[in-house]
C-alpha positions as CSV (number, residue, x, y, z in Angstrom):
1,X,-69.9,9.1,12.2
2,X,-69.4,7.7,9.1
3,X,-67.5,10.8,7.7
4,X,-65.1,10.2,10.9
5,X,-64.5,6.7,10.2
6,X,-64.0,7.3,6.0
7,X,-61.3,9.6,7.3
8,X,-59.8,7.6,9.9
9,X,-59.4,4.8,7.4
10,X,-58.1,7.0,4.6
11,X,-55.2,8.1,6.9
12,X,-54.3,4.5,7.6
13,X,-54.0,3.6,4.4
14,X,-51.9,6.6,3.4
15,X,-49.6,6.0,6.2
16,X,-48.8,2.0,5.5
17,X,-47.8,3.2,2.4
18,X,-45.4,5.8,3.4
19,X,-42.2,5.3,1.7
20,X,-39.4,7.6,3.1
21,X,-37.3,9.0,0.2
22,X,-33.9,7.5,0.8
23,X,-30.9,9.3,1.3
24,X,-28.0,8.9,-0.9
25,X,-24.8,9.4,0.5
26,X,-22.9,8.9,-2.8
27,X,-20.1,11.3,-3.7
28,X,-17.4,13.3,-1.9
29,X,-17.6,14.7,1.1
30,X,-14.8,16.5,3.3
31,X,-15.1,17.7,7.0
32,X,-13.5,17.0,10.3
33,X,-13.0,15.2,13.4
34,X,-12.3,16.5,17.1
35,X,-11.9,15.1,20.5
36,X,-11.8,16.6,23.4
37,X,-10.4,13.9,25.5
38,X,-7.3,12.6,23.8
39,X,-6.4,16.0,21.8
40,X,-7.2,14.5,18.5
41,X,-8.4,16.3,15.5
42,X,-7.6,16.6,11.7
43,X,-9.3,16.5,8.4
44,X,-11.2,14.5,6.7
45,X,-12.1,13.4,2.8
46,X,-14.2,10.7,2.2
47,X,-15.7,9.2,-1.1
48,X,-19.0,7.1,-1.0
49,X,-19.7,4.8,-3.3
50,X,-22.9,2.1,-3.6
51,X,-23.9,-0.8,-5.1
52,X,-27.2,-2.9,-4.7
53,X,-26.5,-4.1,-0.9
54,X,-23.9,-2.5,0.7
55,X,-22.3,1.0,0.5
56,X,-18.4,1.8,1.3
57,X,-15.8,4.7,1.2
58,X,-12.7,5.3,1.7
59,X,-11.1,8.4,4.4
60,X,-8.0,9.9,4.3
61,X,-6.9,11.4,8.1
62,X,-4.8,14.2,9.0
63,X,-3.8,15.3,12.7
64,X,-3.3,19.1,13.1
65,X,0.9,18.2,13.0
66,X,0.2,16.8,9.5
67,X,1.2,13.3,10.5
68,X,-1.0,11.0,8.3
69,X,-3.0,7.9,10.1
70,X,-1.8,4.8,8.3
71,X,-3.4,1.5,7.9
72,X,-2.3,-1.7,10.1
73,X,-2.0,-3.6,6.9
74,X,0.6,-2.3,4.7
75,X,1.4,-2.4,0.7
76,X,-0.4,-5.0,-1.4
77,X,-2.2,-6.1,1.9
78,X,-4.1,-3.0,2.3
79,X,-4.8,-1.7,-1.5
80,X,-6.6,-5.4,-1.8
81,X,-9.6,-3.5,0.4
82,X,-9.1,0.6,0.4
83,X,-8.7,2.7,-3.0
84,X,-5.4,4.1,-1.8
85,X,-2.0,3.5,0.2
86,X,-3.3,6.9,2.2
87,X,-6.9,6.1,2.9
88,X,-8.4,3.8,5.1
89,X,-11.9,1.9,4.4
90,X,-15.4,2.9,5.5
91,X,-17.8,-0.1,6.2
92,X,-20.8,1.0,6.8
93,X,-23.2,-0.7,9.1
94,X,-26.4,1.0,8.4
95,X,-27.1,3.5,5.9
96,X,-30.8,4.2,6.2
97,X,-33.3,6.5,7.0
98,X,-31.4,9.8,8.5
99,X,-29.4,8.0,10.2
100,X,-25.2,6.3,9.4
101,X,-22.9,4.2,11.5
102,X,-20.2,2.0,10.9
103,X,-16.6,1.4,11.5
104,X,-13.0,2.3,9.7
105,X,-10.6,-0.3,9.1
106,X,-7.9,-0.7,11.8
107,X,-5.5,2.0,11.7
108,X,-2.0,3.1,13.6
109,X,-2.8,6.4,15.7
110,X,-0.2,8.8,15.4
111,X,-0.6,10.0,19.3
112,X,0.1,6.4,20.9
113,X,2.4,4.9,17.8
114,X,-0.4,1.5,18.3
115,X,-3.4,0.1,16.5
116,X,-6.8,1.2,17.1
117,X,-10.3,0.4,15.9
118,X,-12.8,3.2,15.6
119,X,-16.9,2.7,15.1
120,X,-19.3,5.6,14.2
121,X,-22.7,7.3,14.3
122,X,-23.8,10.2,12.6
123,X,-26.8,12.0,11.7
124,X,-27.5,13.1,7.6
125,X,-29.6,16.4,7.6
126,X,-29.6,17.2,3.5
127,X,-25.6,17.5,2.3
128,X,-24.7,17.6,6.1
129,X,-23.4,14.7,8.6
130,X,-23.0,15.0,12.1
131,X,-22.0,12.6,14.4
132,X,-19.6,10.8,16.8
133,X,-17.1,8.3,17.1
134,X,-15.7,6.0,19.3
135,X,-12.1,4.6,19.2
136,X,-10.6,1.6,21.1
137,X,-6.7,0.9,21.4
138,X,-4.6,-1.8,22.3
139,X,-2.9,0.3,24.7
140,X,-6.4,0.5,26.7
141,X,-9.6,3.4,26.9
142,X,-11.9,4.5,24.7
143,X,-11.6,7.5,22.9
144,X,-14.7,9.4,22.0
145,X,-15.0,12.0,20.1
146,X,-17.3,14.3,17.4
147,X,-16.9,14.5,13.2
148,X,-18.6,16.7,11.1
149,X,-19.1,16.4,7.1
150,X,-20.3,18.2,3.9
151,X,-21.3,17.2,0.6
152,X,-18.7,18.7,-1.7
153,X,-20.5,19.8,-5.2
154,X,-19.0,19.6,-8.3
């Protein structure tokens, strides 16, 4: 009995000390986005970078007509928050265990010509992220749809 018990409390302490290695998502990463319901689709390239709290990237869009998605705010406006004219800026919500979400800045959807806010979810498995997105428009409906990302190495 006391064998079972030694045990039983070994294994408890193990697991309260448990720390899952973290994930770093920091780097490039390229992939693409789909949905089924409004016809969208195109590239994507994003950069990750961290600091201490927070971690942030930037994603340049492409529909399968090569019209680029542009921000709402334009010029010196938008390059005050996103790296580039062409990309818009990833917040992300929560970057922990295996799991990302987040939103993009507001952007002008090509499809509809009107501003649209989009949130995410995805799923890191190694250099891999799966997930899905929603995106809400002024003209009204949501728009969900799938993404898919890989680590690009150097």
């Amino acid at each position: 009995m006391r064998r079972i018990a030694a045990a039983l409390l070994l294994v408890a302490v193990t697991a309260c000390q448990y720390r899952p290695t973290p994930i770093s998502l920091q780097g490039e990463w390229s992939g693409e986005y789909w949905s089924g319901a409004s016809e969208r689709r195109g590239a994507l390239n994003f950069t990750i970078a961290s600091t201490a709290d927070s971690a942030y990237g930037d994603v340049i869009m492409f529909t399968p007509l090569g019209q680029q998605v542009r921000p709402v705010d334009a010029g010196d406006q938008h390059r005050r928050h996103s790296g580039s004219t062409q990309a818009l800026r990833i917040d992300f919500v929560r970057v922990g265990g295996a799991m990302v979400s987040g939103t993009l800045e507001p952007y002008i959807a090509p499809d509809c010509n009107c501003p649209v806010s989009t949130t995410f979810t995805g799923n890191v498995l190694g250099d891999t992220i799966r997930g899905t997105f929603v995106t809400n428009g002024t003209q009204g409906g949501n728009r969900e749809g799938m993404w898919l990302m890989a680590r690009r190495r150097p």
